[in-house]
C-alpha positions in Angstrom: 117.1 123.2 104.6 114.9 120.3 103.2 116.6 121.3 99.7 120.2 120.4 100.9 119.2 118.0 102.7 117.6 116.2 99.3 121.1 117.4 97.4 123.7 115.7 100.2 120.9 112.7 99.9 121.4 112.9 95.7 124.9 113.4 96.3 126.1 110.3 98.7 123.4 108.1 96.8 125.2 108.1 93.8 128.6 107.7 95.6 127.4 104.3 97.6 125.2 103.4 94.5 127.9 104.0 91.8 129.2 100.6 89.7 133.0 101.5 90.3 132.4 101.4 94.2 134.7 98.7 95.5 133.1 96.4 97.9 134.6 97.3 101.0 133.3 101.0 100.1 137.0 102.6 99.7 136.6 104.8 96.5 139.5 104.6 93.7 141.2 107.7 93.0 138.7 108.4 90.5 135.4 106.8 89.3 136.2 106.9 86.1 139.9 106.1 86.3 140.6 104.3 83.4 142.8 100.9 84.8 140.1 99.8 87.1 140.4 97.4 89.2 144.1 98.0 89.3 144.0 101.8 89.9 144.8 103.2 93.7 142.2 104.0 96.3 141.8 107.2 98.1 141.5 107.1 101.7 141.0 110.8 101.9 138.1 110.7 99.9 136.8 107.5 102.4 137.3 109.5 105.4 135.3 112.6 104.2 132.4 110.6 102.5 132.2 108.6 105.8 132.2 111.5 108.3 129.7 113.3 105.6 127.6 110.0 105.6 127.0 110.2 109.3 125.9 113.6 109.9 123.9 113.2 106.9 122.0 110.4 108.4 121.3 112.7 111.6 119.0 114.6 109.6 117.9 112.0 106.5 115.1 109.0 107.0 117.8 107.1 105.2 120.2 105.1 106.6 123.5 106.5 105.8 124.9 105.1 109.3 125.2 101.2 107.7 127.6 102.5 104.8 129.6 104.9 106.8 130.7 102.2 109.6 131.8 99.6 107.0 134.1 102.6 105.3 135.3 103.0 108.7 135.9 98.9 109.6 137.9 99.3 106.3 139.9 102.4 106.9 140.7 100.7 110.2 142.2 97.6 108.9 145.6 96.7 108.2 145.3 97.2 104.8 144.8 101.3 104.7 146.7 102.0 108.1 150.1 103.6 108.1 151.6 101.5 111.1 155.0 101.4 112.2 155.8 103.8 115.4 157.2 106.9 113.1 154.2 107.4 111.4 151.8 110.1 113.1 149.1 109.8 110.4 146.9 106.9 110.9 145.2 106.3 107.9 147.4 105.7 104.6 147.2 105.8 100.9 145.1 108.7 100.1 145.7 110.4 96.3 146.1 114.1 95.7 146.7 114.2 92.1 147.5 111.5 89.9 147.6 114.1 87.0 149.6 116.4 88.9 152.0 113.7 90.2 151.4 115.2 93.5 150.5 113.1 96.9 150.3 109.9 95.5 149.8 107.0 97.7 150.8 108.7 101.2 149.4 110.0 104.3 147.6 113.3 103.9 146.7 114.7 106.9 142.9 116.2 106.5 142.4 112.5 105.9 143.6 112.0 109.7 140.9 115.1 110.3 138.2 113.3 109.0 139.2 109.6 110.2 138.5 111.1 113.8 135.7 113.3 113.3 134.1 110.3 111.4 135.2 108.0 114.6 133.8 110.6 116.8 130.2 110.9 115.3 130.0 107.4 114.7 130.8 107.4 118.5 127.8 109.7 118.9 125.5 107.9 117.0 126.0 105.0 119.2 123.9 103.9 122.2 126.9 103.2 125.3 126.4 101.3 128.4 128.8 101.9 131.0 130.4 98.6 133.1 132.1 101.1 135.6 134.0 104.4 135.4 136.7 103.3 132.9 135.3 100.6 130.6 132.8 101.6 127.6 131.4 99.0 125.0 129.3 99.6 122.3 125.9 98.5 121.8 
């Protein structure tokens, strides 16, 4: 266990460590794509690094908690969102294939998976304080 527990660690360092990491931690299609800064981002990959981030940091003396919730303040905002009443998929612009020419810029829905079961274990993580039986803030 300690030995994939030091890989995942290995692993998710070099993602949040790596020079092509945009600021508000939303990866580009590709690390290495070759029209960077102007190349799309992949919200897929956001949503399973940031769900993979916090159960990681259940079982890691790092703190992989800190870099998961900013990828999820930035999935959340306007900018990644689908919106609009028609759309069932919440977060947007994930990338399949560029060289493919398959799902580019769309909805994907294991993106959707991962949004909520990284909203859920962030959920988890956190400390609640109940005001009565409806109402739950954060801490």
């Amino acid at each position: 266990m300690v030995c994939i527990i030091k890989l995942a660690e290995q692993i998710a360092d070099y993602i949040l460590n790596h020079s092509n990491l945009p600021n508000d931690k939303i990866p580009y299609w590709d690390f290495n794509a070759p029209k960077i800064p102007d190349e799309l981002r992949d919200v897929s990959a956001a949503t399973i690094i940031s769900s993979a981030l916090l159960e990681l940091d259940s079982y890691s003396a790092n703190d992989y908690k800190t870099p998961a919730t900013e990828m999820l303040i930035s999935l959340s905002s306007e900018k990644y969102q689908t919106g609009g009443e028609e759309n069932i998929l919440i977060p947007g612009h994930s990338v399949g294939s560029i060289p493919h020419r398959a799902e580019i810029d769309v909805p994907i829905v294991y993106a959707d998976y991962y949004y909520v079961e990284a909203l859920l274990r962030l959920r988890s993580c956190l400390n609640f304080i109940f005001q009565n039986d409806y109402d739950v803030f954060f801490v």
